[in-house]
N, C-alpha and C positions, 0 to 999 in steps of 0.2 A: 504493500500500500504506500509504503514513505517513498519507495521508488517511482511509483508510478504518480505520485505528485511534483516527486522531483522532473522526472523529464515532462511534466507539463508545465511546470514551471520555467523550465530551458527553454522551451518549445515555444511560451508566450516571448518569455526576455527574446528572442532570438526574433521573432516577426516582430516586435517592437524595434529593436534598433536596426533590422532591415529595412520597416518603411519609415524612420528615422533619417537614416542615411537617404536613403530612395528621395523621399521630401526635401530634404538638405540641396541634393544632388537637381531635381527636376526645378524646383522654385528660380534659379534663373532664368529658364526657358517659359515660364509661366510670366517672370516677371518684363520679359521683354516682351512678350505677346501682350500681355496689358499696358507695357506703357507706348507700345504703338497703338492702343486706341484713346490715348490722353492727348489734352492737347497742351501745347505748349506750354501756356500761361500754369496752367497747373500739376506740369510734368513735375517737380521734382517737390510741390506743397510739402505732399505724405508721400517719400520717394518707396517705401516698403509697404504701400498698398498696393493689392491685384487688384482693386476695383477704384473703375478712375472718377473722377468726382466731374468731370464734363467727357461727355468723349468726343473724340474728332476721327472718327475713322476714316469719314469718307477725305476728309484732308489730307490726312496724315498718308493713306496708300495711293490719292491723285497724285502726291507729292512726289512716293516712292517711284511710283511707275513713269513719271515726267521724266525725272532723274535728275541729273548734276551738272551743270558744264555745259547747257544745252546736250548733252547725250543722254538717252532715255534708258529708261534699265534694261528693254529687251539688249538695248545694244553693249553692255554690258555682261549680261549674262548670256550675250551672244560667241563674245571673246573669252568668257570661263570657261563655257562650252568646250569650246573648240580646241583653246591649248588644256581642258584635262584631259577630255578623252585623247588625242593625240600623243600628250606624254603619258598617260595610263598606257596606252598600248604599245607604246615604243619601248615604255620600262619593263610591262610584266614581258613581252616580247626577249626583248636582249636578254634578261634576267633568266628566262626559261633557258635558252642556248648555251647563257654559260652555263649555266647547273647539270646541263644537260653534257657539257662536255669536260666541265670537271669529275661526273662521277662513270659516265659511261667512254669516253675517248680517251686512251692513254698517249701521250704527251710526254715530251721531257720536261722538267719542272714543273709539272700540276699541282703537285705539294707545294712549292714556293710558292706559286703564283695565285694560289687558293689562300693562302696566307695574306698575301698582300692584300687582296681583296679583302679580308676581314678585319686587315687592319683600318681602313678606308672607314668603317664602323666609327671607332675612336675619334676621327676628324669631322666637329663641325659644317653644317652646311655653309654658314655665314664665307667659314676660312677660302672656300672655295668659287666665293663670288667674282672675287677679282681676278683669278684666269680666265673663268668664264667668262668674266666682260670681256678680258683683252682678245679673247678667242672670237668673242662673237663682233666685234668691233672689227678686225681683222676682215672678216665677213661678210661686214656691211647688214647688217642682221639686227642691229641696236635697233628700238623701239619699234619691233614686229612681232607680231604674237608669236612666230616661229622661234625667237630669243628665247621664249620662255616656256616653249614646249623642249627647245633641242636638250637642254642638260640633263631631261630623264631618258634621253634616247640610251643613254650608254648603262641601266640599269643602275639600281643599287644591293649593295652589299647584303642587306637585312633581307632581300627578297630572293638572292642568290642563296644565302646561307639557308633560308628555310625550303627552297626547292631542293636542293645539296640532300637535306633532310629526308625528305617525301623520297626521292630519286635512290636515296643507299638503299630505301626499305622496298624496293620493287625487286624480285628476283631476277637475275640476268638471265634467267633459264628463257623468259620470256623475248629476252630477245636474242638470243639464240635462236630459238624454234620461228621467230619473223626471219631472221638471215634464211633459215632454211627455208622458208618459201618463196625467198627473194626480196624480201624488204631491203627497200636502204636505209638508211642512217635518218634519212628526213623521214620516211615513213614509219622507220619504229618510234620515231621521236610523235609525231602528232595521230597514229593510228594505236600505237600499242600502250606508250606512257602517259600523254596528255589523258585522255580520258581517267588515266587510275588518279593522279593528281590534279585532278579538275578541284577538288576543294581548297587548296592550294592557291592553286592562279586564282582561284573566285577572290579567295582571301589578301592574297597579294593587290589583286584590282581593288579592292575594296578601300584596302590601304592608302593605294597613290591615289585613289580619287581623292578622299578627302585630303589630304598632303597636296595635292596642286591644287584645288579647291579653295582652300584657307590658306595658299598660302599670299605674304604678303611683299616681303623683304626682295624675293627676286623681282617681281611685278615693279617696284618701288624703286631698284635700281637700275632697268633696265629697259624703262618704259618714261615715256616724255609726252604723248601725246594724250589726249584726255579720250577719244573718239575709239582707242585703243586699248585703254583701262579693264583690266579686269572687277571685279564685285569686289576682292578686298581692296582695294586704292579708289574707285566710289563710294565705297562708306565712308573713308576717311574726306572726301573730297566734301560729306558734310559740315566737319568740326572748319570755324576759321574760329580763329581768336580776335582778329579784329571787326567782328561780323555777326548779327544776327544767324544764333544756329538753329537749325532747322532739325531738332531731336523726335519729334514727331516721325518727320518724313525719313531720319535716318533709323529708328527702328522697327518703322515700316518694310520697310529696305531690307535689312536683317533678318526679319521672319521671311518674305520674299527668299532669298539666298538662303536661308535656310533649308526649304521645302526642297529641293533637289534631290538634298543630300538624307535628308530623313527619309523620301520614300526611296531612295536606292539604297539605301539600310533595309529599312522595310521588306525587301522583294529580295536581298541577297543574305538576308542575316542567318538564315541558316547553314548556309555554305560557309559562313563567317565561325560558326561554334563547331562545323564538322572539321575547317583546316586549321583552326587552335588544337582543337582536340585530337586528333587521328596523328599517325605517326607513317605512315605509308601503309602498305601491303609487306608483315613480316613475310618470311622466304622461310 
């Protein structure tokens, strides 16, 4: 009997500070869906209420949708568009190839050269803005959206290292028996492999969306034109300091740019818990 109080006792404490945290965790996103329906004058009154004391919706999302700079937000989240999914594809792409060829092609120095690549982990992204520019200056590539799709073409480390993963756990037997019926090398790679590690690449895409998505630092230094701007350097393009801000229509905005990325969660979040979780195909 003391036992079976006890773990109901556990059991409460435990859903308690899960929807605790849970609460903790979702109230920004709650908070910023409400204070885009506030309006100015009274956005920051009571800045920690979810219920706005005037609302301005319909201002506050004409606003959103007008956009910034005379450029409207389609044309904005026309250029987010365009360089994620291009560097999404470019990165899980390259990233797949080498994985694929660090664990299946033998090589002189594969070991070294797998190495280096992990070490590339350790090195900040910031560190490596400034080759990039001078590479893409070299180019003639400065302030085109191509500048800031090209530096995921050559994959990253983190997405190399977890296909590496998925890839040791496929048995080779498997491909062997494709050589025996005549596969090549490309076709055991996207007939025989790709399919077993599809939760993988799902997870890996899932990743560089949101990472080119949000991000802000490359767009910022790489980008000069307003008409070009991706979603995160239009948000900013609302704050002036010397200037009536328009917080309304910049967290209109924000829930706008948010939606993308919530329902492409949405529709791939399982593939997302099956490629954390899973370890390849043991042999």
């Amino acid at each position: 009997m003391v036992g079976m109080k006890k773990n109901k006792l556990n059991s409460v404490l435990f859903h308690f500070l899960s929807c605790t945290v849970g609460i903790l965790m979702f109230y920004p996103l709650l908070w910023l869906f409400a204070s885009s329906m506030k309006s100015n004058e009274t956005m920051f009154k009571d800045a920690y209420s979810l219920i706005p004391e005037v609302f301005d919706i319909a201002t506050n999302y004409q606003s959103a949708w007008e956009g910034v700079g005379g450029v409207s937000f389609l044309a904005f989240l026309g250029n987010t568009v365009f360089v994620t999914v291009l560097g999404m594809a470019g990165c899980v792409i390259i990233s797949l190839f080498a994985a694929y060829a660090f664990t299946r092609i033998k090589f002189k120095g594969s070991k070294f050269w797998f190495s280096c690549v992990m070490v590339t982990m350790m090195i900040p992204s910031q560190v490596m803005v400034v080759p990039q520019y001078i590479i893409l200056k070299k180019l003639n590539l400065i302030d085109t959206r191509v500048a800031l799709a090209l530096p995921w073409f050559f994959g990253t480390a983190f997405f190399i290292f977890m296909l590496v993963q998925f890839f040791r756990g496929v048995p080779k037997d498997l491909d062997e028996a494709a050589e025996i019926d005549g596969c090549g090398r490309i076709s055991i790679l996207f007939r025989i492999l790709v399919p077993v590690v599809k939760p993988a690449l799902v997870t890996a895409s899932i990743f560089a969306f949101y990472w080119i998505w949000q991000d802000f630092f490359q767009p910022l230094i790489f980008m000069s034109t307003p008409s070009k701007y991706t979603l995160s350097l239009a948000l900013n393009m609302f704050l002036d300091p010397n200037a009536y801000n328009n917080y309304g229509g910049l967290f209109a905005m924000s829930v706008l740019s948010l939606l993308p990325t919530l329902i492409f969660f949405i529709i791939f979040q399982r593939y997302l818990v099956d490629g954390i979780a899973m370890d390849g195909i043991k042999g």
